[in-house]
N, C-alpha and C positions, 0 to 999 in steps of 0.2 A: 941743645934742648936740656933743659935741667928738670929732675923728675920730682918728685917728693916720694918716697916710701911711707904708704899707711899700712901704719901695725895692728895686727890684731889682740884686742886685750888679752883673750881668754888664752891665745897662747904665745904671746911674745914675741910670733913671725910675721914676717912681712905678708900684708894680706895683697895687698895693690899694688902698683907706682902711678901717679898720675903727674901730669905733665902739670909744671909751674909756669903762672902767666908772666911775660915781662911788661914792664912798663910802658914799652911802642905797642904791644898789642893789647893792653887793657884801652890805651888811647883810640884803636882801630875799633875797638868792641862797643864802646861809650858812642863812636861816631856813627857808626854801623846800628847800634839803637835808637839812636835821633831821629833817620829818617827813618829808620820801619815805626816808630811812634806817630812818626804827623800819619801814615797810611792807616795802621789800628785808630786811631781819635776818628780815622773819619768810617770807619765802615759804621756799619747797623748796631745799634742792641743787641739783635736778633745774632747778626754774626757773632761779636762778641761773646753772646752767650752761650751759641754752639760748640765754641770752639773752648771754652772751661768745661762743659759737661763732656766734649771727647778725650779733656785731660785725666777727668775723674773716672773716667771709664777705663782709659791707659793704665791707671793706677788700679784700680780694680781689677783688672783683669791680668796684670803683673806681679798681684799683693804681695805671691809669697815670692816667690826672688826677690822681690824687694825687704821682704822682712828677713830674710835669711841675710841678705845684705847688710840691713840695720843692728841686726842681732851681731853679725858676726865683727861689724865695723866700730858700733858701741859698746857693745860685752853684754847690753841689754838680753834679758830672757823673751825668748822667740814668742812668746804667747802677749807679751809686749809690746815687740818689736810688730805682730800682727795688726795689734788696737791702733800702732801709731801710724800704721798705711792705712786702716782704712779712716783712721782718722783724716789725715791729709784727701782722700778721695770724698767723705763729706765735708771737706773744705769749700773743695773745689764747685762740687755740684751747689753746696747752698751762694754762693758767691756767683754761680750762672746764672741766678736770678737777678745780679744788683745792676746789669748793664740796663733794664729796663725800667728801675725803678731809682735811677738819681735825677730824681725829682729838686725841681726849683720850687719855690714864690713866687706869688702875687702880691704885690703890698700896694693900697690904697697910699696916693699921693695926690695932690693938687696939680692937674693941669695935663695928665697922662696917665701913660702905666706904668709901673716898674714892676720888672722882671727880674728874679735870679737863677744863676746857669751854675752846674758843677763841673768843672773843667779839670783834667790830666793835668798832673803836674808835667808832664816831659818823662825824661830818663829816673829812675831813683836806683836808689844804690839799696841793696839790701846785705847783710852782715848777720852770718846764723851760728849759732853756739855749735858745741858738738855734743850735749846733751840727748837733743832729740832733734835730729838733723834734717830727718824728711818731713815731721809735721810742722817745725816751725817755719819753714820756707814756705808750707804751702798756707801756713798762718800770714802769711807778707805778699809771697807770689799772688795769689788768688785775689787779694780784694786790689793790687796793685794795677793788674791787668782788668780787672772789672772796671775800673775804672778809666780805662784808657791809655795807663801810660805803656815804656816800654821798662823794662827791667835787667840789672845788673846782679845778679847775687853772688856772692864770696861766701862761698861756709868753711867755716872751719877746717884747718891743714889738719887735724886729726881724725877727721869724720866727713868725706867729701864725693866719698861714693853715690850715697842715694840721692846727692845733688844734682852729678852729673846724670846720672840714671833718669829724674826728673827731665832733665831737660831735654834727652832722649825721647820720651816719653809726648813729651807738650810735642816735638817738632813732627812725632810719628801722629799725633793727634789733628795735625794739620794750624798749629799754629804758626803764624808768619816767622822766615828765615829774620834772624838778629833780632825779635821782640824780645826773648827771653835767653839771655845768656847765663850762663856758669864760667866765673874766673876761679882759679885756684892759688892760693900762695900768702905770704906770710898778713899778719897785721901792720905791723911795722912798714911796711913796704906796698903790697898790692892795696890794703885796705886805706892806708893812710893816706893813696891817690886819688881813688876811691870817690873817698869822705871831700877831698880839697880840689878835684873835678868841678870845672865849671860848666858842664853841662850834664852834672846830674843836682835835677833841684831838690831831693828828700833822701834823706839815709833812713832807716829803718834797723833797728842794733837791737840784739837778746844778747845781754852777756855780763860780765860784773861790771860793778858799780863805779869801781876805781878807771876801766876802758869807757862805760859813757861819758863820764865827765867828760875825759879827751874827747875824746868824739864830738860832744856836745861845742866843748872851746873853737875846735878847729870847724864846725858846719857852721860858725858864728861869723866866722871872716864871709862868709859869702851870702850870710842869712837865707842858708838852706832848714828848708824844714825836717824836724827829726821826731821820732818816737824811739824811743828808749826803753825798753823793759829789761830794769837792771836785777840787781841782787837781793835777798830774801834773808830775813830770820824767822819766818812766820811761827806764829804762835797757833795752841792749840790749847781753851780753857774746859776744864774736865770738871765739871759739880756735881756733887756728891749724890745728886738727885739723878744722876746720866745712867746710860745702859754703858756701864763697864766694861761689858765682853766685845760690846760694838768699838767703843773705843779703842778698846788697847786692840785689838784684831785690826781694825783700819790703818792700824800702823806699817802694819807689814807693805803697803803699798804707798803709806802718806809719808812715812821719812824711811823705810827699808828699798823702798821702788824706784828701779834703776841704779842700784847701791847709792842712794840718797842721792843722789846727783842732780838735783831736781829745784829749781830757783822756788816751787812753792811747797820744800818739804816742810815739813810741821817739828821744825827742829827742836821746837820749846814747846814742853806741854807740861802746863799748869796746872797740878791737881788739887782739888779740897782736900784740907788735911784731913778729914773724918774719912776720906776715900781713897786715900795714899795709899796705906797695908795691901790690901786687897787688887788695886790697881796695879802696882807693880806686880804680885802675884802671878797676874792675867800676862802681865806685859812678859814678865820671865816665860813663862809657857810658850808663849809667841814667838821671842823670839829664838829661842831653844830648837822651835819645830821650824823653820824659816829654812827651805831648800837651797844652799847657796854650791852653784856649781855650772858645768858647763850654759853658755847661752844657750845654745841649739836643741836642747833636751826637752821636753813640755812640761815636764815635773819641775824645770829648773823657778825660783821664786826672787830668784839675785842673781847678777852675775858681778863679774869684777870690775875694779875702776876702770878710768878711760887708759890710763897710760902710767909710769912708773915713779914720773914726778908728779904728781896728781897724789898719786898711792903713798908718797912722802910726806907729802904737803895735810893730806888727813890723819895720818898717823901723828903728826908732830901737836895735831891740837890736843890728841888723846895720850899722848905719855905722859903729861905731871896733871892730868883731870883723876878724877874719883868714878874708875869703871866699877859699876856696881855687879853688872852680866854682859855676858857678850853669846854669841853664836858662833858659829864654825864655820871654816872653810877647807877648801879642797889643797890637799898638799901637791907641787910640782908647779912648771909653768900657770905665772897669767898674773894679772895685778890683786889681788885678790885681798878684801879688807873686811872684818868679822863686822855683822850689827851690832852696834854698840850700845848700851846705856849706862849714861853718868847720871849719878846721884850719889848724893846728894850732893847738890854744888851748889855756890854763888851765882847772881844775875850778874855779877863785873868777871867773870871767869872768860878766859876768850873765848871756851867751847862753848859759852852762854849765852856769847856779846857776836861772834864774827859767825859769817858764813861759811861754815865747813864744806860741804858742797860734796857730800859722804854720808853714810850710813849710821850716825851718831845721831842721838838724842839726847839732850838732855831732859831729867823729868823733876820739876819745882814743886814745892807744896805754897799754897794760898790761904790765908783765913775766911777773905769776906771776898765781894762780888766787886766791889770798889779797889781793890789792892791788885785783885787778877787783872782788873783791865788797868792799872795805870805802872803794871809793869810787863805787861803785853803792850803796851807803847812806849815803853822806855827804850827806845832805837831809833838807829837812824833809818831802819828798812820800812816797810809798808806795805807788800804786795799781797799776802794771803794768809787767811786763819779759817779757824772753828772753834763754834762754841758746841758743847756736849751738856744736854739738861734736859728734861721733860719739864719745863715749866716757858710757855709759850711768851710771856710778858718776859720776860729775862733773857732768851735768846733777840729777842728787835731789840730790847733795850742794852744789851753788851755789844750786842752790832754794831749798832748804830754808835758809839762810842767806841769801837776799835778802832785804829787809824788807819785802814790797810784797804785796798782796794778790790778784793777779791774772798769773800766772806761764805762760810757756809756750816750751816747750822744740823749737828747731828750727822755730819756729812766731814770726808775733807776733800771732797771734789767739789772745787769754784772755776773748774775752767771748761770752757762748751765753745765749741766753735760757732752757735748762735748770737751769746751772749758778751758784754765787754770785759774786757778783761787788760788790766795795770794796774799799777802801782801808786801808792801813796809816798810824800817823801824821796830819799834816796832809790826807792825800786823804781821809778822811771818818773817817765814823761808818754803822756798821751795814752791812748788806746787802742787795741785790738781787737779784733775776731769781733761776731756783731753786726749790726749795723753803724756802729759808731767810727770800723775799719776804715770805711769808705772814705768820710770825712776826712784820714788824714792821709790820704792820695788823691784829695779832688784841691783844686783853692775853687772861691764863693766869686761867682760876675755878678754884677749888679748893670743891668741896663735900664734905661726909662726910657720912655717911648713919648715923645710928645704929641699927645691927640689935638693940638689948639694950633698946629702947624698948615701950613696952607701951602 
């Protein structure tokens, strides 16, 4: 048996060992979900639906060992780590609804009826970042099994606790043996079996931009379906007509939360130049007072990156950039990287242009309302922005001309687990959370009924 060691950010040491899957028992797991799949397609709605709302209740009633988990397994600050279980628990409970409501058509035809059916895919492979480990799974698990299939998930080698715990969890909840498994181990290897398994028909990927491509190439040979939510530069436009204080203060959570780590942080904010002086101002006060220190503390407002090359890899954007301020961090063990803001910089600078995936910001000045959004589109990313302005005709109207998929106005919260949420461009393919979830774990039957038949 080969184990993997997960580490804990905040101090260096080995938090876990969890057992790595091989390739004969990922094959055992995949087969072992096929048939508990045809048994779940066939039970009720009704079961179905009981059996997500005992998940959401496992989870609730677990929260905090699981956030203490989350906290200690991410480096995330625990008052975080709380929002993102109970996140995942109204995952689950809003998605115990959709077993009774995948609704077909009726469509007028000549000479019958036709009928459409929403139908399981089968097995689907699911692949989770280690960002935010327990809510994006239950961003995939939840509409997965709503909708009948059976599921594979692989999270992340550096964040795989709260998965297994998950799965704990569903099995104590009363959901079918081998519906919902957890494998553990590398991409390369577990994942890339995975993804090229012929009897899993849909992958489901959170992660950079440059892994979905792959993903994307390789689910091609077998014309498996995929959703993708990839990589992020999202912008954030600030006019001079905006509440200031609200802006630069959202920060502390829109690119500081989670030590930036975050595919929809607001890594680019664009400000009017008549609102520059003042705004950075606000933003130095911010990020000056920014609590960065132990995860497990309630005061903490940051914790450290995920891991040590993680911690390289963000430093290396910020050594030849223009740090204008930065914040503090705790001396001794842990990965631990200050909030940063550059300015003034260039829009082709690569702290400007790539996804750092860190507690960096860059902050641009703008003339006019036309220049903000056609360099708030100059990338290749797409998944999340805001717009900052008291002037109601000018927020629909830069909206609706951003090219990003997840938009929010005087706000930089665009993600809800009611609501859809992707990417424009390079940040993916398809759609999550929603009712839109469903759609890509169901395919569409088309039957006609011939009434002229004798």
């Amino acid at each position: 048996m080969t184990v993997i060691d997960v580490i804990e950010p905040a101090t260096e040491k080995v938090l876990a060992s969890v057992e790595r899957a091989t390739l004969p028992e990922l094959d055992n797991v995949i087969a072992r979900a096929a048939l508990a799949q045809r048994q779940w397609a066939a039970e009720s709605p009704q079961r179905r639906a009981e059996a997500l709302l005992a998940i959401a209740a496992e989870i609730q009633n677990n929260s905090e060992s699981l956030a203490q988990i989350e906290a200690r397994n991410v480096g995330m600050p625990i008052s975080d780590a709380r929002d993102a279980v109970a996140g995942a628990a109204a995952t689950f409970r809003y998605y115990s609804a959709a077993p009774e409501r995948l609704m077909g058509h009726t469509i007028p035809v000549a000479g019958g009826v036709d009928m459409t059916f929403r139908e399981p895919i089968g097995v689907v492979g699911l692949i989770t970042p280690w960002n935010y480990p327990l809510l994006i799974a239950a961003w995939k698990v939840a509409p997965a099994l709503a909708a009948g299939n059976a599921v594979v998930l692989k999270p992340a080698e550096l964040t795989p606790l709260s998965a297994l715990k998950l799965q704990e969890y569903a099995r104590a909840a009363g959901l079918p043996e081998h519906l919902f498994n957890v494998v553990v181990g590398p991409g390369s290897s577990v994942g890339r079996h995975l993804i090229e398994h012929p009897q899993i028909g849909k992958i489901a990927f959170t992660g950079s931009t440059e892994v979905g491509k792959d993903i994307a190439r390789r689910a091609a040979d077998g014309i498996k379906r995929v959703t993708l939510e990839l990589g992020g530069k999202s912008a954030a436009l600030v006019f001079a007509d905006a509440d200031l204080d609200a802006a630069a203060e959202g920060l502390t959570g829109a690119v500081f939360g989670n030590s930036g780590q975050d595919c929809c942080a607001r890594s680019r904010v664009f400000v009017e130049r008549s609102a520059l002086t003042p705004f950075l101002e606000k933003l130095e006060k911010v990020v000056s007072n920014i609590v960065v220190g132990d995860p497990l503390a309630d005061t903490t407002q940051m914790g450290p990156l995920v891991s040590a090359s993680h911690a390289a890899t963000v430093g290396r954007y910020v050594d030849d950039a223009p740090v204008l301020f930065r914040g503090t961090t705790p001396a001794g063990p842990g990965f631990w990287f200050p909030p940063t803001v550059l300015h003034p910089i260039s829009d082709d600078h690569p702290a400007a242009r790539e996804e750092i995936f860190g507690p960096v910001v860059s902050v641009l000045a703008f003339d006019d309302e036309h220049e903000a959004i056609e360099r708030a589109n100059n990338t290749i990313y797409g998944l999340a922005g805001s717009i900052w302005t008291t002037n109601a005709a000018r927020s629909l109207r830069v909206a609706r001309a951003m090219a990003a998929g997840a938009l929010a106005v005087n706000s930089y919260t665009s993600v809800r687990f009611s609501t859809p949420f992707g990417g424009f461009k390079q940040s993916g393919l398809g759609r999550e959370l929603g009712p839109d979830a469903l759609e890509a774990y169901t395919e569409v039957k088309n039957v006609f009924f011939n009434t002229n038949a004798r």
